[in-house]
C-alpha positions in Angstrom: 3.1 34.0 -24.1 1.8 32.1 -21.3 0.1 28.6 -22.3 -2.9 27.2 -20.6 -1.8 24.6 -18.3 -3.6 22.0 -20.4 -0.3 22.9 -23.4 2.6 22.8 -20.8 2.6 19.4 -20.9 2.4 18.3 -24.5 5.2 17.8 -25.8 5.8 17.0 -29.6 8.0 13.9 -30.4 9.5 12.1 -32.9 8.3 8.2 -33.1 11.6 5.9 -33.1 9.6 3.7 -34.8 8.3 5.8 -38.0 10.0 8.9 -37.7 6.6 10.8 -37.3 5.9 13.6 -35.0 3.1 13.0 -32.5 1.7 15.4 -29.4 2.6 13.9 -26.2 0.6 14.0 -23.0 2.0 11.3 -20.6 2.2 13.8 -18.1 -0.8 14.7 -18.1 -3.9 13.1 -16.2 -5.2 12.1 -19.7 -3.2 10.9 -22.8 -4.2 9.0 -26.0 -2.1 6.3 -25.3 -3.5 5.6 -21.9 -6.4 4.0 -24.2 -3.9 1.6 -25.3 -4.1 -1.3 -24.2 -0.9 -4.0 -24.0 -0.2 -6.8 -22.6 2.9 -7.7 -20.6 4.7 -9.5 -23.3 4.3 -6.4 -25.8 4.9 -3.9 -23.1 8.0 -5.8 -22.4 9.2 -6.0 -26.3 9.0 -2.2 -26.3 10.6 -1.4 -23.6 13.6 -3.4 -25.0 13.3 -1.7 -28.3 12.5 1.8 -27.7 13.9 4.2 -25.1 11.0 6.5 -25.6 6.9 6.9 -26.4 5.7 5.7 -29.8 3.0 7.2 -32.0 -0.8 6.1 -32.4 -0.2 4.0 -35.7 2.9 2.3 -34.2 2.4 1.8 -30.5 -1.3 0.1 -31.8 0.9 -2.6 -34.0 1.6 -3.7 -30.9 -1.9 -4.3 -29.7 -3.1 -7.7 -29.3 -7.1 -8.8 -31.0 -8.3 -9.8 -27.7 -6.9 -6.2 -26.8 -7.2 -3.9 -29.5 -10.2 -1.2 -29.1 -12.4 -0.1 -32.5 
């Protein structure tokens, strides 16, 4: 079966933060976590901590107020 070239990048994942499994699109043109908005010092913490994406519910923990999106 051939996927639609919007599928061939997803990929499914397993959070290291939560254990979860999320779809992944980073390389894609359009992901949800390009919505995401961090600033340096939280983009820096995860770096340091994870070696790969995060879900929805945990990269959002590391949102700041000023930041975070409804």
């Amino acid at each position: 079966m051939i996927l639609p070239l919007h599928h061939r990048s997803m990929t499914s994942k397993v959070c290291p933060g939560c254990s979860n499994v999320f779809d992944c699109r980073a390389g894609e043109s359009s992901c949800w976590c390009f919505s995401v908005t961090l600033d340096s010092n939280a983009l820096q913490n995860i770096r340091e901590i994870y070696e790969d994406c995060l879900c929805k519910e945990c990269l959002s923990k590391y949102e700041t107020p000023s930041t975070k999106r409804p």
